[in-house]
PDB file with one MODEL, atoms N, CA, C and O in Angstrom:
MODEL        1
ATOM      1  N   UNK A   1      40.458 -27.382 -31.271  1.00  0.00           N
ATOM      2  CA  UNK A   1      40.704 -27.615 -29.863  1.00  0.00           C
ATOM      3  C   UNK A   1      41.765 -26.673 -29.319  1.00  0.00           C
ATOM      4  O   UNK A   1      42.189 -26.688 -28.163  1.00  0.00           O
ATOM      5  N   UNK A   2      42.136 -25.859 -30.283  1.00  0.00           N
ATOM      6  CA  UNK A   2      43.174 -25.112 -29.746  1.00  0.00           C
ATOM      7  C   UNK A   2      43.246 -23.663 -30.021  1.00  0.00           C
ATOM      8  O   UNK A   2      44.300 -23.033 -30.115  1.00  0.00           O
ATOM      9  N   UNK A   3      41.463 -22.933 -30.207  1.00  0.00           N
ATOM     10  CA  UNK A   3      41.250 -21.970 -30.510  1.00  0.00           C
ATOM     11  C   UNK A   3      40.466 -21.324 -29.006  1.00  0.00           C
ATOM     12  O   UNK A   3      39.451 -21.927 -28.659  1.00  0.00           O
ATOM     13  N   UNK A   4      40.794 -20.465 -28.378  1.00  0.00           N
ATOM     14  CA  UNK A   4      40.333 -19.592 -28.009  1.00  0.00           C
ATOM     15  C   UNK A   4      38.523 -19.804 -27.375  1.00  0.00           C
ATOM     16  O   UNK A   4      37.806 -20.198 -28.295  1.00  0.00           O
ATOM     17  N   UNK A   5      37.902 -19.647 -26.291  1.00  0.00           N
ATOM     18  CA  UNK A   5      36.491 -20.081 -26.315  1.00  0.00           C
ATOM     19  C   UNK A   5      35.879 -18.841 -27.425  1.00  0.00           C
ATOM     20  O   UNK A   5      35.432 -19.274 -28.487  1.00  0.00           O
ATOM     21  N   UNK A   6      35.860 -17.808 -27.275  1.00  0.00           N
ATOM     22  CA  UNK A   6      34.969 -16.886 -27.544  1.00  0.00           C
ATOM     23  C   UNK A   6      35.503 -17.199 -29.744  1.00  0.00           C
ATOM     24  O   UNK A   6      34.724 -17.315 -30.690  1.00  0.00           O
ATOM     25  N   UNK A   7      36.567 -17.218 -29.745  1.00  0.00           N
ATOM     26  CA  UNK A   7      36.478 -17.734 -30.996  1.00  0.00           C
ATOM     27  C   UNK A   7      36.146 -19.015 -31.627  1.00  0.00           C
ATOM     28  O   UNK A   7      36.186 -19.246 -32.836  1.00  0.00           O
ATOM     29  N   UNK A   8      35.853 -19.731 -30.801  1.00  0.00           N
ATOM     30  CA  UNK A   8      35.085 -21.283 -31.319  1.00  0.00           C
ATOM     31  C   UNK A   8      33.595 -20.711 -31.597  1.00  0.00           C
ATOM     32  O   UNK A   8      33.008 -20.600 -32.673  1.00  0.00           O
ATOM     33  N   UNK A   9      33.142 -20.362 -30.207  1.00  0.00           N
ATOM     34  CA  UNK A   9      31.900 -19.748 -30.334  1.00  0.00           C
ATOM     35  C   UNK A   9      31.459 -18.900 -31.318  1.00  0.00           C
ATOM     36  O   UNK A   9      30.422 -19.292 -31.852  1.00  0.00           O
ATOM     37  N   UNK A  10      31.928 -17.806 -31.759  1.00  0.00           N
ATOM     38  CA  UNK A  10      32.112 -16.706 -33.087  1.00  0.00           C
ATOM     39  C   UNK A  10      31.855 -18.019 -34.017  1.00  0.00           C
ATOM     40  O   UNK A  10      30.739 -18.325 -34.436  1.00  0.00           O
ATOM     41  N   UNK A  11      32.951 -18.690 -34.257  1.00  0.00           N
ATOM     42  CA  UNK A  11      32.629 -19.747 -35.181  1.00  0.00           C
ATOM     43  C   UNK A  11      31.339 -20.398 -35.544  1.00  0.00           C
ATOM     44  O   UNK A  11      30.709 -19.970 -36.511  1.00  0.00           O
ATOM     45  N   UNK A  12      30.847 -21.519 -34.758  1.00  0.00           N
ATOM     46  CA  UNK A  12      29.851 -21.457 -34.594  1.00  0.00           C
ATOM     47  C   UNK A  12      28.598 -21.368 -34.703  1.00  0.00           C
ATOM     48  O   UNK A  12      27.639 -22.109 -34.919  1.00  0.00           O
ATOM     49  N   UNK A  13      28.883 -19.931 -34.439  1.00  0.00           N
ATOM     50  CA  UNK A  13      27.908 -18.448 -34.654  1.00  0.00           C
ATOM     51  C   UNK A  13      27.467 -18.630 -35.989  1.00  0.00           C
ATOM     52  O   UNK A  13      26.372 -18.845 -36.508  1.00  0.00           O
ATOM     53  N   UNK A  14      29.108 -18.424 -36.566  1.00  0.00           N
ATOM     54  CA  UNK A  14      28.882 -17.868 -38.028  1.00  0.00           C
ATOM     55  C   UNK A  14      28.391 -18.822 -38.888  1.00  0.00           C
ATOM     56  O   UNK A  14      27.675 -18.412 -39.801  1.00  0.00           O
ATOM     57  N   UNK A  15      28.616 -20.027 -38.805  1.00  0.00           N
ATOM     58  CA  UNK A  15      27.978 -21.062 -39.636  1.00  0.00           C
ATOM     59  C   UNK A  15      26.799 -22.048 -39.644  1.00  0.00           C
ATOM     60  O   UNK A  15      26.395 -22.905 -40.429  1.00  0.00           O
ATOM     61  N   UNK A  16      26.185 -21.295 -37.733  1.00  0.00           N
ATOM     62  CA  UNK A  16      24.690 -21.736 -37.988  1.00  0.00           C
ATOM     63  C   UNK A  16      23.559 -20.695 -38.540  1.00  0.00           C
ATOM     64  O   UNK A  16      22.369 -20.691 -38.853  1.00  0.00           O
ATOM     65  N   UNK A  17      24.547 -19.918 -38.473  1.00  0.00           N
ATOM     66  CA  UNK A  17      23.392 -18.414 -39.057  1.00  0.00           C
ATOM     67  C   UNK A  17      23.569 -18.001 -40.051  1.00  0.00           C
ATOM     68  O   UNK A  17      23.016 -16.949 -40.370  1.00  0.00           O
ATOM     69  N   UNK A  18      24.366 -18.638 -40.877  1.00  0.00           N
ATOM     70  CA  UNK A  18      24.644 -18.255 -42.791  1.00  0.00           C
ATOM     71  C   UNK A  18      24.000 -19.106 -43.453  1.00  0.00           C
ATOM     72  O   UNK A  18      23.848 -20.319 -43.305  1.00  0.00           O
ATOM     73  N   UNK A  19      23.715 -18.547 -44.027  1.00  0.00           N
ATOM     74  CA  UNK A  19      22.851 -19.414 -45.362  1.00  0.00           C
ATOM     75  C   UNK A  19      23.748 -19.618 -46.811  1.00  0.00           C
ATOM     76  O   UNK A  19      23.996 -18.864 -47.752  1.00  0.00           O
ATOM     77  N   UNK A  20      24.032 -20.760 -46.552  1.00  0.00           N
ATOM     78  CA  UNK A  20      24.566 -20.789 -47.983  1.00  0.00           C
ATOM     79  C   UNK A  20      24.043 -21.110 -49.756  1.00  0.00           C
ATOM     80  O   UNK A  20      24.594 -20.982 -50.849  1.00  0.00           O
ATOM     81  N   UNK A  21      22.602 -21.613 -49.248  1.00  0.00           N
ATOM     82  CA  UNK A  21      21.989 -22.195 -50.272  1.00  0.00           C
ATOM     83  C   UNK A  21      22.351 -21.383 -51.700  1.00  0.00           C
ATOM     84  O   UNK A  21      22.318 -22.020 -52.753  1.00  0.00           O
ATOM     85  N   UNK A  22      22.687 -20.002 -51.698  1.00  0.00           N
ATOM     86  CA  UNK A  22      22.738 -19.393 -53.175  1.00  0.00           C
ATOM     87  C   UNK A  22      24.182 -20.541 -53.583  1.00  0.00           C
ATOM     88  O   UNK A  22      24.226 -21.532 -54.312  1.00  0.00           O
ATOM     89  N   UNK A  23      25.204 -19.882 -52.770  1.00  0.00           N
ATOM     90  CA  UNK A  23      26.623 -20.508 -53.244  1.00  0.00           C
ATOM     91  C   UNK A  23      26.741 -21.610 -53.314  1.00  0.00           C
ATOM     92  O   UNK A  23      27.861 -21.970 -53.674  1.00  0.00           O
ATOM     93  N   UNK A  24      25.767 -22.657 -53.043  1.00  0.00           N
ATOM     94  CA  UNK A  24      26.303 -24.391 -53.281  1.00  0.00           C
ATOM     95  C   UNK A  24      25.097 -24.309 -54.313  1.00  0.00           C
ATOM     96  O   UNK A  24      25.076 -25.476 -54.702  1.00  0.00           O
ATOM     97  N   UNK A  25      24.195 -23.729 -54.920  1.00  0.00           N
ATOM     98  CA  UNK A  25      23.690 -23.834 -56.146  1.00  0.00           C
ATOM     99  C   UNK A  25      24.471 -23.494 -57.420  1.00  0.00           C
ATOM    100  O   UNK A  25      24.100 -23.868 -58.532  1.00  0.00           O
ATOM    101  N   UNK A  26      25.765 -22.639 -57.160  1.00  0.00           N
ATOM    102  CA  UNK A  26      26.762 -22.391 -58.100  1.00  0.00           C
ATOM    103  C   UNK A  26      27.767 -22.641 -58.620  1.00  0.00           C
ATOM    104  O   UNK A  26      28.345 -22.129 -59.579  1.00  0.00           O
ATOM    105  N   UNK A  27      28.185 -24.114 -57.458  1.00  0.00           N
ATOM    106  CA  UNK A  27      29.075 -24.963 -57.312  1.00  0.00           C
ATOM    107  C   UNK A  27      28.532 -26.188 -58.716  1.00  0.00           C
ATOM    108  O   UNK A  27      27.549 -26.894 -58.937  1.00  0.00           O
ATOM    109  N   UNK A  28      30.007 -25.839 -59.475  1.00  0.00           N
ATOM    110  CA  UNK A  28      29.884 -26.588 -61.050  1.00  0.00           C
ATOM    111  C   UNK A  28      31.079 -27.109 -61.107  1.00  0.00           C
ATOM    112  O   UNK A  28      31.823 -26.377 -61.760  1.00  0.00           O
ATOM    113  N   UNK A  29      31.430 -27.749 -60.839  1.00  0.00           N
ATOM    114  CA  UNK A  29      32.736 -28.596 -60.285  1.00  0.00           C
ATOM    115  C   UNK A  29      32.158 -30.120 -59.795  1.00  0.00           C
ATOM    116  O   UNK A  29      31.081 -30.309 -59.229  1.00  0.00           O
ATOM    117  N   UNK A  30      33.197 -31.194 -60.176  1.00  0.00           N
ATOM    118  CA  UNK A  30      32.532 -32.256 -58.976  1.00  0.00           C
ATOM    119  C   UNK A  30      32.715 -32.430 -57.918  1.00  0.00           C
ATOM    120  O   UNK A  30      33.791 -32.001 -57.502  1.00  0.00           O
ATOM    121  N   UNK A  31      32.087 -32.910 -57.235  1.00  0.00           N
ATOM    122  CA  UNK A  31      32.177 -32.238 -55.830  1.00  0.00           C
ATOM    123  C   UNK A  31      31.585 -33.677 -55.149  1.00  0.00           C
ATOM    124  O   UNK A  31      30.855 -34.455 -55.764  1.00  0.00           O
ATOM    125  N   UNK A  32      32.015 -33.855 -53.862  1.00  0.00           N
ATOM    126  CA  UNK A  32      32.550 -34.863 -53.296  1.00  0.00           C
ATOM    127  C   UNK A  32      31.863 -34.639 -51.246  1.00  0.00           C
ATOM    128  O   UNK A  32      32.589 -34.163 -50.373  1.00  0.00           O
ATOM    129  N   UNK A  33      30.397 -35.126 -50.988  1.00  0.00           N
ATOM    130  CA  UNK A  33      30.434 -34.727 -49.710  1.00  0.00           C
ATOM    131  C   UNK A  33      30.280 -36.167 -48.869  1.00  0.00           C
ATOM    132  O   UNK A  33      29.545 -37.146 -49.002  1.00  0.00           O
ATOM    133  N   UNK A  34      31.055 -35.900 -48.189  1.00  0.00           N
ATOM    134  CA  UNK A  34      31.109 -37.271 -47.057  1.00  0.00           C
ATOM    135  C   UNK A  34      31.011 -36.494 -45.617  1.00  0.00           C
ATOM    136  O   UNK A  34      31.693 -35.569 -45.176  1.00  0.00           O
ATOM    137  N   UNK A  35      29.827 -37.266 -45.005  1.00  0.00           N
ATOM    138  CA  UNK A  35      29.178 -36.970 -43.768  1.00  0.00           C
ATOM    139  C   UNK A  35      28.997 -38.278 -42.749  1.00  0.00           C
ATOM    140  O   UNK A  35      28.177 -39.147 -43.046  1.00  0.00           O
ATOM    141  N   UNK A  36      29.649 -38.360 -41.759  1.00  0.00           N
ATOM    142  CA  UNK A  36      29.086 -39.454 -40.457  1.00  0.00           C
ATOM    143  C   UNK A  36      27.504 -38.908 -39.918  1.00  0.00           C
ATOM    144  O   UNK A  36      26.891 -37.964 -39.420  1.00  0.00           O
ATOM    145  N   UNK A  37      27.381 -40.421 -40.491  1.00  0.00           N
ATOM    146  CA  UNK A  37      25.675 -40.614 -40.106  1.00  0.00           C
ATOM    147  C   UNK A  37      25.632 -40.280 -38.284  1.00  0.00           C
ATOM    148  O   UNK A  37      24.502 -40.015 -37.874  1.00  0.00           O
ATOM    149  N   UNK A  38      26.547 -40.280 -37.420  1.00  0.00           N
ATOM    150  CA  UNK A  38      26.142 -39.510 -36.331  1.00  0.00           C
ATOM    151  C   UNK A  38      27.161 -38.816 -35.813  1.00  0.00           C
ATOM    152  O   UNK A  38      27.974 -39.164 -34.956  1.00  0.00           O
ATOM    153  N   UNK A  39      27.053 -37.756 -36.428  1.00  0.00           N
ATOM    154  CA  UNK A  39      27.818 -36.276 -36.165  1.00  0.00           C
ATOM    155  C   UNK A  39      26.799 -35.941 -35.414  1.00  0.00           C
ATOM    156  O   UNK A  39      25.625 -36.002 -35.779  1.00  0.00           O
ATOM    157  N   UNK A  40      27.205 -35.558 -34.295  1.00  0.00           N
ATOM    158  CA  UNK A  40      26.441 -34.476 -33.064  1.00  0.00           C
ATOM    159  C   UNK A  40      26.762 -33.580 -33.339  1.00  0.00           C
ATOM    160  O   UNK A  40      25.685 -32.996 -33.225  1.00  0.00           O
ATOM    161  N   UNK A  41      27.618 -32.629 -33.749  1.00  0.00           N
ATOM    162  CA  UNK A  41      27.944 -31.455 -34.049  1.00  0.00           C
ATOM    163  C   UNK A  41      27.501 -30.430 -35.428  1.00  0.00           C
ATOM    164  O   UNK A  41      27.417 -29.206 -35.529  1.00  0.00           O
ATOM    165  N   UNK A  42      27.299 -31.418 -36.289  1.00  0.00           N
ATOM    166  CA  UNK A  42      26.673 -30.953 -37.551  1.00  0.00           C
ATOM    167  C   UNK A  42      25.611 -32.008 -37.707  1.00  0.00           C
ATOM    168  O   UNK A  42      26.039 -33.147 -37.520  1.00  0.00           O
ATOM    169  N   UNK A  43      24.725 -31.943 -37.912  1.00  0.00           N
ATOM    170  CA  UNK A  43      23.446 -33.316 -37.920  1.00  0.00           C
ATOM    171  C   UNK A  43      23.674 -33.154 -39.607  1.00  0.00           C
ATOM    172  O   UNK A  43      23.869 -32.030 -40.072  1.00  0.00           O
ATOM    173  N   UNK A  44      23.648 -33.980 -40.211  1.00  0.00           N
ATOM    174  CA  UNK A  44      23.451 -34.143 -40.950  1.00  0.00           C
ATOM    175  C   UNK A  44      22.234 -34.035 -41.604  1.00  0.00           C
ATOM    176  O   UNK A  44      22.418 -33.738 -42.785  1.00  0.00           O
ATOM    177  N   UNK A  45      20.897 -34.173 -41.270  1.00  0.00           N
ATOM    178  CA  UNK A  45      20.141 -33.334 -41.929  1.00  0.00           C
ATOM    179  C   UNK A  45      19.770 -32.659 -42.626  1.00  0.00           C
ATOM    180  O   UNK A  45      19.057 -32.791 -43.620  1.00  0.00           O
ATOM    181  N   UNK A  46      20.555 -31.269 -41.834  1.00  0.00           N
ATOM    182  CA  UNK A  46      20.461 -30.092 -41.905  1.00  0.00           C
ATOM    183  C   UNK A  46      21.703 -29.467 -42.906  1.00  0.00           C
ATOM    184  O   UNK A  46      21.588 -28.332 -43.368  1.00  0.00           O
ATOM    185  N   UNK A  47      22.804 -30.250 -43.172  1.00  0.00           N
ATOM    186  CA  UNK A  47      23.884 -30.086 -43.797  1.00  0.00           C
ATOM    187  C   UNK A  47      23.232 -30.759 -44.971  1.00  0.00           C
ATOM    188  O   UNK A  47      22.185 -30.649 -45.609  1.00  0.00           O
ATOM    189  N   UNK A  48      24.915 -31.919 -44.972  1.00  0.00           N
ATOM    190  CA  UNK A  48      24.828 -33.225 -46.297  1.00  0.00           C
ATOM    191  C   UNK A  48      24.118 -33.116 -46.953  1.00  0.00           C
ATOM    192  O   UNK A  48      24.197 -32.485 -48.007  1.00  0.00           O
ATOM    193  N   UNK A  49      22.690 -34.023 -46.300  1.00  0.00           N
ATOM    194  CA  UNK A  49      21.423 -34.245 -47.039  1.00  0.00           C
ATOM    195  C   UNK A  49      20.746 -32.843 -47.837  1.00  0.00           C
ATOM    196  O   UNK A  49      20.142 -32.784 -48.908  1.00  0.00           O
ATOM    197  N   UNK A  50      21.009 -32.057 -47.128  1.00  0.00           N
ATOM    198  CA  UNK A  50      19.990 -30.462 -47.674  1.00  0.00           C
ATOM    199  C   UNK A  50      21.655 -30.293 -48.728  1.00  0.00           C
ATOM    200  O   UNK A  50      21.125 -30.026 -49.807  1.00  0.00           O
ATOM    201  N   UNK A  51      22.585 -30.292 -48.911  1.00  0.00           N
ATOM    202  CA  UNK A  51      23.965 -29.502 -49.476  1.00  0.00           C
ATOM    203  C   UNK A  51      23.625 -30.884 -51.182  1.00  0.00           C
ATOM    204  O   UNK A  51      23.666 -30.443 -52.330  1.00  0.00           O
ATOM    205  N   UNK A  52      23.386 -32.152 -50.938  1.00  0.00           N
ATOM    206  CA  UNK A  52      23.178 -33.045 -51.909  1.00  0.00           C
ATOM    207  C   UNK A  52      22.338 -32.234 -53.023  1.00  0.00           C
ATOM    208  O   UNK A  52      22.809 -32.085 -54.150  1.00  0.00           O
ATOM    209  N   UNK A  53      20.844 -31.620 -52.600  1.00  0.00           N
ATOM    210  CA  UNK A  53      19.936 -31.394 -53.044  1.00  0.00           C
ATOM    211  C   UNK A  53      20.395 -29.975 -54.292  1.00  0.00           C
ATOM    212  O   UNK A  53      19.790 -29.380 -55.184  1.00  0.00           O
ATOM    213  N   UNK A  54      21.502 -29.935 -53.820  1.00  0.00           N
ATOM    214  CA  UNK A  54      21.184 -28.189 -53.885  1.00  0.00           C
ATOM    215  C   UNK A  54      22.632 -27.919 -54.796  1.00  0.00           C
ATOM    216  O   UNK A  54      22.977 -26.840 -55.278  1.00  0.00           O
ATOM    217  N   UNK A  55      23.420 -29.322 -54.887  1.00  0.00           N
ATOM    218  CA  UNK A  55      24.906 -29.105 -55.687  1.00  0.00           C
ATOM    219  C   UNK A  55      24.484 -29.741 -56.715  1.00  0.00           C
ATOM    220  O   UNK A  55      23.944 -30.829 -56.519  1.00  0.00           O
ATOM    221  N   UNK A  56      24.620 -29.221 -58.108  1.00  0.00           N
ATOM    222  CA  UNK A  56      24.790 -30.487 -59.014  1.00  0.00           C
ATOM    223  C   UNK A  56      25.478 -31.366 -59.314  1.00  0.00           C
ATOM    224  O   UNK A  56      26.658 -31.209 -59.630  1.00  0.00           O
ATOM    225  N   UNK A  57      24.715 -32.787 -59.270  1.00  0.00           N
ATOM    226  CA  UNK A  57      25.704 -33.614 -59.829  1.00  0.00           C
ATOM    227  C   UNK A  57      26.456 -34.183 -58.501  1.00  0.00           C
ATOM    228  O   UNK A  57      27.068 -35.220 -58.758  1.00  0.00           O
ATOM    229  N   UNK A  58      26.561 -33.772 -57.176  1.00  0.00           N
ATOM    230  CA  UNK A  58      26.841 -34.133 -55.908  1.00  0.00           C
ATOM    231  C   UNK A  58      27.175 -35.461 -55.624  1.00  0.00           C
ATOM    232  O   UNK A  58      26.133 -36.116 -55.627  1.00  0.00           O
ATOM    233  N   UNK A  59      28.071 -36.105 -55.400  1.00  0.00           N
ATOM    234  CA  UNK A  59      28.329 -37.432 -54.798  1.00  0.00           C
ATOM    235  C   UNK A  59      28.482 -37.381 -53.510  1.00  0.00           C
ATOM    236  O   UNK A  59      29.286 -36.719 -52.853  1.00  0.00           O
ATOM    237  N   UNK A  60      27.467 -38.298 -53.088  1.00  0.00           N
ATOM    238  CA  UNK A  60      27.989 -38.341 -51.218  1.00  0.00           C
ATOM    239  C   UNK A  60      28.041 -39.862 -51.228  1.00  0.00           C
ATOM    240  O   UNK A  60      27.716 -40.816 -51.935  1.00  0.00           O
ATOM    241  N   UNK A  61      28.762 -39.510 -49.789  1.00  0.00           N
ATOM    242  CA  UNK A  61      29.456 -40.502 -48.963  1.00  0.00           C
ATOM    243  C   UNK A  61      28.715 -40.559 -47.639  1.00  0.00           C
ATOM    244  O   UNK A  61      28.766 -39.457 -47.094  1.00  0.00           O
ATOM    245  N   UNK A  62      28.089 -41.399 -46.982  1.00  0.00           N
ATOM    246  CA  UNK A  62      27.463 -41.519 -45.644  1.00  0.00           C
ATOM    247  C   UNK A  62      28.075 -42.852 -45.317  1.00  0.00           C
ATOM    248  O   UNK A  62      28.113 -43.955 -45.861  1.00  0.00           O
ATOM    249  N   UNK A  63      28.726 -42.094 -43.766  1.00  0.00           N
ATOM    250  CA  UNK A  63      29.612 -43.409 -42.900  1.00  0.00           C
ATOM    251  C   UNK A  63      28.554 -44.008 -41.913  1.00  0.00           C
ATOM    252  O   UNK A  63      28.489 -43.277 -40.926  1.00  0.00           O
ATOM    253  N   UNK A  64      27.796 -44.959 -41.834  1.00  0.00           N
ATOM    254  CA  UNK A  64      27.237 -45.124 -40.675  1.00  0.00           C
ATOM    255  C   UNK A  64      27.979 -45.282 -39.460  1.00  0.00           C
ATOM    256  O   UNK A  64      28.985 -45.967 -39.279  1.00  0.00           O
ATOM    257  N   UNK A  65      27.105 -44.273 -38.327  1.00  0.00           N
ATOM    258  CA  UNK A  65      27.831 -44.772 -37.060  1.00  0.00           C
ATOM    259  C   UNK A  65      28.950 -43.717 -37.191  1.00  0.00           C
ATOM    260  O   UNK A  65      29.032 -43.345 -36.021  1.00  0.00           O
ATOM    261  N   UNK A  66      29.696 -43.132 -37.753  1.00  0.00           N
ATOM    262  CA  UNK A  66      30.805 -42.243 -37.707  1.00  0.00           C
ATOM    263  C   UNK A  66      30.392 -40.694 -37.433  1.00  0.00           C
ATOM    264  O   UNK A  66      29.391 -40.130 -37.874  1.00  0.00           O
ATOM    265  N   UNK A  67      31.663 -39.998 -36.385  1.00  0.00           N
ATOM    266  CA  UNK A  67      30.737 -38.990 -35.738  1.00  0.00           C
ATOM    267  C   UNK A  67      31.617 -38.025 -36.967  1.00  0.00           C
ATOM    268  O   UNK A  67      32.151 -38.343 -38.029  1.00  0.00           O
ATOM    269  N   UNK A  68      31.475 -36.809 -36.289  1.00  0.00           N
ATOM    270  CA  UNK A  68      32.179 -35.427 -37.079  1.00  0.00           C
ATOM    271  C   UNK A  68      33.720 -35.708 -36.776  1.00  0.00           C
ATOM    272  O   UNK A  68      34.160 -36.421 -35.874  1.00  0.00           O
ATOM    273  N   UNK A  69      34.229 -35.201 -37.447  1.00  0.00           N
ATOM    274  CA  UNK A  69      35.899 -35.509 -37.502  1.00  0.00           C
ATOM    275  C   UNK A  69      36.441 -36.296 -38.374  1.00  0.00           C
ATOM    276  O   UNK A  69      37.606 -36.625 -38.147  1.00  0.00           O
ATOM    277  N   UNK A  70      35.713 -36.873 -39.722  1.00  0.00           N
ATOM    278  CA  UNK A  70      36.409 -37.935 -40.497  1.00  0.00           C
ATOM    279  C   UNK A  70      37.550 -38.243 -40.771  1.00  0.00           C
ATOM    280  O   UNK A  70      38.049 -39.366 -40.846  1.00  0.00           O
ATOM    281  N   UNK A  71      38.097 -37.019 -40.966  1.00  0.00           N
ATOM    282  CA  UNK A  71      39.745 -37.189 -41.258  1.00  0.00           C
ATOM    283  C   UNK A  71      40.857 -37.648 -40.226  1.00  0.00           C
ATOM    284  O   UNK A  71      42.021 -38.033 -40.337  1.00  0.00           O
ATOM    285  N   UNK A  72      39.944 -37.426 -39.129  1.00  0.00           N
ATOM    286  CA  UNK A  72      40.818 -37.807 -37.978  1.00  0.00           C
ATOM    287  C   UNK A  72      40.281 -38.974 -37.168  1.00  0.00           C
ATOM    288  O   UNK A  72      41.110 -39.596 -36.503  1.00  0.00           O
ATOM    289  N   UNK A  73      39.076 -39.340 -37.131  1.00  0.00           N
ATOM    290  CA  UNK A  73      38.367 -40.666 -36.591  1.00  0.00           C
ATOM    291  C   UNK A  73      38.695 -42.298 -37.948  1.00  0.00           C
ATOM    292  O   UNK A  73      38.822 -43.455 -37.546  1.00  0.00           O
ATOM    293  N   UNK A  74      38.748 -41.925 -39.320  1.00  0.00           N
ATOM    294  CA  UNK A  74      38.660 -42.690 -40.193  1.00  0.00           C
ATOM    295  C   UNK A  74      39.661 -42.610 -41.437  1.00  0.00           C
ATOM    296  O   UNK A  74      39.468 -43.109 -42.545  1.00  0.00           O
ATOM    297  N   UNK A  75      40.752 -41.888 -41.022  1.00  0.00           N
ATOM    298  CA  UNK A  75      41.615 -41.801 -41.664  1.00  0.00           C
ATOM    299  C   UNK A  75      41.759 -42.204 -42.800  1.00  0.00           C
ATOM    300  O   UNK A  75      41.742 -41.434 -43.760  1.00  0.00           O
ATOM    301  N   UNK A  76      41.973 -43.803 -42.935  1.00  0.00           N
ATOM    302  CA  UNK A  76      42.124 -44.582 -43.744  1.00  0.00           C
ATOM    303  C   UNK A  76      40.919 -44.701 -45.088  1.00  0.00           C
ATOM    304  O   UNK A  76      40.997 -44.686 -46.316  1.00  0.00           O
ATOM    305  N   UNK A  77      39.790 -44.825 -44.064  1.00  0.00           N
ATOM    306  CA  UNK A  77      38.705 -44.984 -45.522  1.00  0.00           C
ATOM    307  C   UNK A  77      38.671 -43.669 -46.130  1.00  0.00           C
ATOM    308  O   UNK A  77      39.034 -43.623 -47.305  1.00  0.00           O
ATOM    309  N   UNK A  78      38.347 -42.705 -45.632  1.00  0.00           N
ATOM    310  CA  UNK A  78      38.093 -41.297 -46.235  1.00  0.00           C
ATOM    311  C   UNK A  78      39.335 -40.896 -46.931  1.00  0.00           C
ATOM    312  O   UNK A  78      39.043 -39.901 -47.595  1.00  0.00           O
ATOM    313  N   UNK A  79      40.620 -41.205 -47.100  1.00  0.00           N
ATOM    314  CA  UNK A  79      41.689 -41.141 -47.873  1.00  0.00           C
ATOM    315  C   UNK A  79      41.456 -42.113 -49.122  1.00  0.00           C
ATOM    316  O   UNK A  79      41.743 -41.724 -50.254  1.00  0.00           O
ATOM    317  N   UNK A  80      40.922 -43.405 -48.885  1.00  0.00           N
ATOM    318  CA  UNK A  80      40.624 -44.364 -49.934  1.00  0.00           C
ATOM    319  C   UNK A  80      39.449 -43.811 -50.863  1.00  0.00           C
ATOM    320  O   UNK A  80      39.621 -43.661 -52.073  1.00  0.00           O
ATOM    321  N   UNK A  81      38.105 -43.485 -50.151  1.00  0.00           N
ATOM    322  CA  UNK A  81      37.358 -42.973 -50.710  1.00  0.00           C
ATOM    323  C   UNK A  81      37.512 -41.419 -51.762  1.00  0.00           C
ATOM    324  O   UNK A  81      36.847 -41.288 -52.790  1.00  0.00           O
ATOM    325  N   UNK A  82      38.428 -40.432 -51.301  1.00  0.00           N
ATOM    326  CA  UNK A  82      39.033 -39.824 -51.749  1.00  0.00           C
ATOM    327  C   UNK A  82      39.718 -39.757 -52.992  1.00  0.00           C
ATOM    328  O   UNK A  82      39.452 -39.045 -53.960  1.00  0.00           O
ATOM    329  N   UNK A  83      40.677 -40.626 -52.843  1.00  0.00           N
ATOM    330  CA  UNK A  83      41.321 -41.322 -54.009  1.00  0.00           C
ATOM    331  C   UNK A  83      40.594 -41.956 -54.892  1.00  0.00           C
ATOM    332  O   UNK A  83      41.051 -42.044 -56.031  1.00  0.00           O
ATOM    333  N   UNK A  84      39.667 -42.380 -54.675  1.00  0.00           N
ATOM    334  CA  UNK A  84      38.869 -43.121 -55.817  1.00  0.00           C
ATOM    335  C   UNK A  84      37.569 -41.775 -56.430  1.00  0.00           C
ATOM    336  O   UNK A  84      37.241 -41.778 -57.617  1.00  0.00           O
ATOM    337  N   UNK A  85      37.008 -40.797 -55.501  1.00  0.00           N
ATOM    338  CA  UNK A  85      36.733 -39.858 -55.884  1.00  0.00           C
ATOM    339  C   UNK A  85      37.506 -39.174 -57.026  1.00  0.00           C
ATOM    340  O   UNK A  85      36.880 -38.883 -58.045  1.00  0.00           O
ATOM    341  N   UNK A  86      38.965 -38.863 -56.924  1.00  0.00           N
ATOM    342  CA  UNK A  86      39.645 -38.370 -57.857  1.00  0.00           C
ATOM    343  C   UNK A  86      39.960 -38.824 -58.800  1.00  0.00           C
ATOM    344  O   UNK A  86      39.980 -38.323 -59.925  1.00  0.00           O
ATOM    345  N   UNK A  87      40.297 -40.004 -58.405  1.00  0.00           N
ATOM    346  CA  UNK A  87      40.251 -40.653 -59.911  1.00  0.00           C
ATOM    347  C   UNK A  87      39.409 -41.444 -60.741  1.00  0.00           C
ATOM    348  O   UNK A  87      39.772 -42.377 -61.459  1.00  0.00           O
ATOM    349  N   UNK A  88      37.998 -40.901 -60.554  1.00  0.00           N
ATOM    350  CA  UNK A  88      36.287 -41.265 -61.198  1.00  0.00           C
ATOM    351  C   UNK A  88      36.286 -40.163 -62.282  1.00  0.00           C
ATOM    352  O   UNK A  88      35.304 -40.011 -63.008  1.00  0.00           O
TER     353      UNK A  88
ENDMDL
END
């Protein structure tokens, strides 16, 4: 919220038009994705659900009803969930 228009936009840009599928197939680590079931900004879809498929071994987290911003809309659970991520 405190970037520049033409650099939000660049932003954006850059991360609806990259493909990451090679690099989250290489991801060998555990790995931890939590997504609000209604993010307008990233649909989940097209993220989460396709990023699950494609990490091994992937744990997700789906908030129903919770938009994009977790850390700052849900503070509390996604710190709890977190914590119990780390220490699994």
């Amino acid at each position: 919220m405190q970037s520049g228009q033409k650099n939000a936009s660049e932003c954006v840009k850059a991360f609806s038009e990259t493909d990451f599928t090679e690099d989250l197939k290489k991801i060998d680590v555990p790995t931890l994705l939590m997504h609000g079931e209604d993010d307008q900004i990233v649909p989940i879809a097209d993220s989460a659900r396709r990023s699950e498929h494609l990490i091994r071994g992937a744990r997700t987290l789906y908030y129903p009803g919770a938009p994009h911003g977790l850390t700052a809309t849900m503070q509390d659970q996604v710190n709890a969930d977190l914590l119990d991520f780390l220490r699994s």
